[in-house]
C-alpha positions in Angstrom: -37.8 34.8 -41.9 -38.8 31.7 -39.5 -36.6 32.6 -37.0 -37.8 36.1 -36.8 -41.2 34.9 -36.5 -40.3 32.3 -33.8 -38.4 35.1 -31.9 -41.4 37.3 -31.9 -43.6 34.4 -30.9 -41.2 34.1 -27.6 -41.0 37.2 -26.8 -44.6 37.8 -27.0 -44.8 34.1 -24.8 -42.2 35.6 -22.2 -44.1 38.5 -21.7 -47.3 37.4 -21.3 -46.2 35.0 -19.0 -46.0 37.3 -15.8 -49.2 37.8 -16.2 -50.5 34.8 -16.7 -49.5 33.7 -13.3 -51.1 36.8 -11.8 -54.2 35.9 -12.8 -53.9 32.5 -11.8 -52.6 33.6 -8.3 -54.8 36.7 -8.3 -58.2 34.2 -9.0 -57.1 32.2 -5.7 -56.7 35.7 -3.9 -60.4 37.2 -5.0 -62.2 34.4 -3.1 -62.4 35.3 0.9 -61.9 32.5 3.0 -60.8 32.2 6.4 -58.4 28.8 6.9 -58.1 26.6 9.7 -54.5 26.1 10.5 -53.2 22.5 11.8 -51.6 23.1 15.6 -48.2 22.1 13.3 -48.9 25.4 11.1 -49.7 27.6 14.1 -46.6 26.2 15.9 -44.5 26.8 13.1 -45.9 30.3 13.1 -45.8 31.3 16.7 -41.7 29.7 16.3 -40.9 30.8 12.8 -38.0 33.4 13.3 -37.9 35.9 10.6 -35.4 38.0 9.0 -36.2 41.3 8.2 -34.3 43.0 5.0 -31.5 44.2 7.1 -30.7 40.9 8.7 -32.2 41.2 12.0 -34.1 38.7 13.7 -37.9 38.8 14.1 -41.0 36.7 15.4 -44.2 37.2 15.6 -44.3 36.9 19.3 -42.1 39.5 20.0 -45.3 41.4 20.2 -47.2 40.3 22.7 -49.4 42.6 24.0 -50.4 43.9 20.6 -52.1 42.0 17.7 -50.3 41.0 15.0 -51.4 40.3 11.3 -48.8 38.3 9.4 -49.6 39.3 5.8 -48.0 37.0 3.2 -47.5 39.4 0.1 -45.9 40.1 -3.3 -44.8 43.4 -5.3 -47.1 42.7 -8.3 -50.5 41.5 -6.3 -52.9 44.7 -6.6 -54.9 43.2 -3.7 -52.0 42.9 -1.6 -51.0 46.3 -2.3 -54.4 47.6 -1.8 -54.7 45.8 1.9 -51.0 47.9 2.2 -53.2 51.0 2.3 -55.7 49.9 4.6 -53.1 48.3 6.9 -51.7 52.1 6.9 -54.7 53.6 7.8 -55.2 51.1 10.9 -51.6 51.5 11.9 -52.2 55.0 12.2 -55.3 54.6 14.3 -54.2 52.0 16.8 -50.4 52.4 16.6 -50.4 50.8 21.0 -52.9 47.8 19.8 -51.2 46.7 16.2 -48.1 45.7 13.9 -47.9 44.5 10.6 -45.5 42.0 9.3 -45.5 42.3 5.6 -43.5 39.0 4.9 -42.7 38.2 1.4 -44.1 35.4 0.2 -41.4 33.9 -2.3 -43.4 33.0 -5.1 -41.9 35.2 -8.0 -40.6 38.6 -6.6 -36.9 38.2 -6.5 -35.0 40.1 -2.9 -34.0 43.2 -5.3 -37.8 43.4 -6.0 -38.8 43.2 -2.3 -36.4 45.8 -1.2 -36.9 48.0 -4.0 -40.2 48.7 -3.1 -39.5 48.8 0.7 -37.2 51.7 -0.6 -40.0 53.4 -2.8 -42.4 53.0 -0.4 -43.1 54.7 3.2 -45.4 51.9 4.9 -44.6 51.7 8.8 -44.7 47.7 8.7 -42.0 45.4 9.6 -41.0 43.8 6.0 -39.3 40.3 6.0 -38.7 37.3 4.1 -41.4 34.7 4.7 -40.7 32.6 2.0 -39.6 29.8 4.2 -43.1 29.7 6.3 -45.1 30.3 3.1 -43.5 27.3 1.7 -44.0 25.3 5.0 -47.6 26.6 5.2 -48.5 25.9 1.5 -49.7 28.8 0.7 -51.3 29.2 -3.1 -52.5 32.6 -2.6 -52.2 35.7 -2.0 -52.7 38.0 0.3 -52.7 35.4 3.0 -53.1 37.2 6.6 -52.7 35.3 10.0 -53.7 36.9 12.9 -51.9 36.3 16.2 -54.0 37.4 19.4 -52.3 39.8 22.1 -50.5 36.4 23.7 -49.1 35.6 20.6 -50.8 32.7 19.8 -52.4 32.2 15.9 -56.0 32.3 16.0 -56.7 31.7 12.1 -55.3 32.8 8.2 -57.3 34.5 5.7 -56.9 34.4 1.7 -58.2 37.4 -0.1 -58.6 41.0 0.1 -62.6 42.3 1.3 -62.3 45.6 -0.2 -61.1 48.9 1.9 -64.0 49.2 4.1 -64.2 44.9 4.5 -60.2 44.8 5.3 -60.6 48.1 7.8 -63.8 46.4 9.9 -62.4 43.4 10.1 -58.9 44.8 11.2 -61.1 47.6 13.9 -62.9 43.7 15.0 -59.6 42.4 15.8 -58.4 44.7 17.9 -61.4 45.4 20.1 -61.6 41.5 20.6 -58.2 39.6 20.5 
């Protein structure tokens, strides 16, 4: 009888506790704030070489010429899955002016979660591994978005998520003024 009742009480604890780091992670991501990034963290961004989820090498400034928005991300955020949708929308507009680096951000999802959504899902964004730079940048939050100006350089980061229309004004701003 005591063990059944300590069993339950794990596998209620176990369960729960998924969530309860969601909402401590989601709490950081709710606030908007834009970051100021140490010249270190913006040269470890502009030199950070990625791997995307078939092995191939990527960095950000391989795009010059186009904005960039480095989005630091996880498979069970809701705001980083609703900035997905938003990001889709504006890659459709300006497909010449942007790209969107969806980098994983390492903080639970395991690589099988990552590319099982990739798989699922149909978003036009380069998906990579960015556990490495999130861990260099110490990133608490999520989604965490760096934008990198046509010449490749970091301009600033951004916790949070400002809601469909915030995210797609402040995306639009970006590429009529980087």
């Amino acid at each position: 009888m005591q063990w059944s009742e300590n069993n339950l009480f794990m596998n209620i604890i176990l369960k729960l506790f998924p969530v309860y780091i969601f909402m401590i992670l989601g709490l950081s991501a709710c606030s908007i704030s834009p970051e100021e990034l140490s010249q270190q963290q913006k040269r470890s961004i502009e030199n950070f070489e990625f791997s995307d989820w078939n092995g191939n090498s990527i960095a950000v400034t391989d795009f010059k010429g186009k904005v960039v928005i480095l989005d630091f991300w996880e498979t069970w955020c809701g705001p980083c899955l609703s900035a997905f949708t938003v990001f889709n929308r504006v890659q459709n507009e300006f497909p010449e002016d942007i790209i969107f680096i969806a980098a994983t951000a390492g903080f639970q999802d395991t690589a099988d979660d990552a590319r099982r959504f990739i798989e699922e899902t149909e978003y036009p964004f380069l998906f990579v591994d960015g556990s490495g730079l999130s861990d260099d940048l110490n990133i608490s939050g999520i989604p965490y978005k760096v934008m990198i100006n046509r010449d490749g350089e970091v301009e600033h980061a951004q916790v949070g998520f400002r809601g469909h229309e915030g995210e797609y004004e402040t995306l639009v701003g970006y590429i009529e003024n980087m």
